[in-house]
C-alpha positions in Angstrom: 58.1 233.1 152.6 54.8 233.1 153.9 53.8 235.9 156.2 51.4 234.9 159.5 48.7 237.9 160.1 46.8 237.6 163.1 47.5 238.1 167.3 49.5 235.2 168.7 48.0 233.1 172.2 50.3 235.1 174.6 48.7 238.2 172.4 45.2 237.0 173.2 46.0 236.5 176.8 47.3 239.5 177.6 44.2 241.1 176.0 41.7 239.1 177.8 43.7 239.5 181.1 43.6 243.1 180.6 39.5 243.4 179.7 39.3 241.2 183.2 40.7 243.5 185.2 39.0 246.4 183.7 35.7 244.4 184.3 36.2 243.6 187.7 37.1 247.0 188.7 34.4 248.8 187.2 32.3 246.2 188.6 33.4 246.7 192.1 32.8 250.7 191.6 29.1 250.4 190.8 29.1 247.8 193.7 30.6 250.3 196.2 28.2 253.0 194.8 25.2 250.7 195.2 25.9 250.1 198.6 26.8 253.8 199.1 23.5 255.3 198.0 21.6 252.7 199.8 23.6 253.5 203.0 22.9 257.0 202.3 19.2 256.7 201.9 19.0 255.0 205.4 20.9 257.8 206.7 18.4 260.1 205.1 15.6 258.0 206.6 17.1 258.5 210.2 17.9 261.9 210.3 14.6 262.9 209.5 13.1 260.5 211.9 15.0 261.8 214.5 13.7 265.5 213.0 10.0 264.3 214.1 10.8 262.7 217.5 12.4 265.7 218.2 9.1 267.7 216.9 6.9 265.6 218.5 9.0 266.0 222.1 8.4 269.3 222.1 4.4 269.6 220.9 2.6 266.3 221.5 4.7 264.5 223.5 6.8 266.0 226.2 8.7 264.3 228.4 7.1 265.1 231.3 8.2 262.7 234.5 10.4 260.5 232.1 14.3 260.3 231.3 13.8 257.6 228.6 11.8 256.4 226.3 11.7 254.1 222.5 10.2 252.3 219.8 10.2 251.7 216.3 8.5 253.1 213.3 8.1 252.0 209.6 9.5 254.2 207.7 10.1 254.1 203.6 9.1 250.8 203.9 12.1 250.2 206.5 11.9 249.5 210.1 13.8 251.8 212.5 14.0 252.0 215.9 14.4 255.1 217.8 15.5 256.0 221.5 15.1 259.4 223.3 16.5 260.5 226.5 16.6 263.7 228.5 19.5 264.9 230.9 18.1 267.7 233.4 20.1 270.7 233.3 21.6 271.5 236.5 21.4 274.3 239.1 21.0 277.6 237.4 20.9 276.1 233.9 18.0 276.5 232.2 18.3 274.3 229.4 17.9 270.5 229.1 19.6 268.2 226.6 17.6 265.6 224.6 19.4 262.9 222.6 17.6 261.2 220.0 19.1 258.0 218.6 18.0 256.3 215.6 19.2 253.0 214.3 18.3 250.0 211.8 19.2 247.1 214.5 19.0 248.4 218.3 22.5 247.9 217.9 24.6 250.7 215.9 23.3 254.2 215.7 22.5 255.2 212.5 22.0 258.8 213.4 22.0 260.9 216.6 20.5 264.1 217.8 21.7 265.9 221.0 19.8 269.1 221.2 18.8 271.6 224.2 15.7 273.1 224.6 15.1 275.5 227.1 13.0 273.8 230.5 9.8 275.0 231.3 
């Protein structure tokens, strides 16, 4: 009798069905994490972008006479674009509340910023 060594086609297949899976998946996860870190870089980007309009709206440029105010500003060789506004306090309150918005397309905030700072 002579004896066959070797894997058989539905062998094979099985294999090579398996490794495809296992290829795609681990594709898709360094994908997702890609995406993920560049998502959380822009984050990153706004938050501390937001950190200096709020620095700048208290020292060089306070909102004196003005509710609202935006624009844009390179940043890690991004563009953002940034939107402040300041609600008066009310009566006996002495505080004000400044809300700084930071986004990538004037459409969906990226980050926000609601603070209160004391009127003067």
């Amino acid at each position: 009798m002579l004896l066959q060594k070797g894997f058989s086609l539905l062998e094979v297949g099985a294999a090579l069905l398996i490794l495809g899976l296992a290829v795609t998946s681990i594709f898709q996860f360094i994908s997702s994490t890609t995406l993920s870190a560049f998502d959380l870089e822009e984050r990153a980007y706004a938050r501390q972008i937001a950190n200096n309009r709020l620095a700048l709206a208290q020292t060089l440029e306070p909102m004196i006479g003005i509710n609202e105010r935006d624009g844009q500003i390179d940043f890690g060789g991004k563009t953002f674009f940034w939107s402040e506004s300041i609600i008066q306090g009310q009566g006996s309150d002495q505080m004000n509340e400044i809300r700084i918005l930071v986004s990538k397309n004037q459409q969906v905030a990226l980050y926000e910023l609601r603070v209160f700072i004391e009127k003067k």
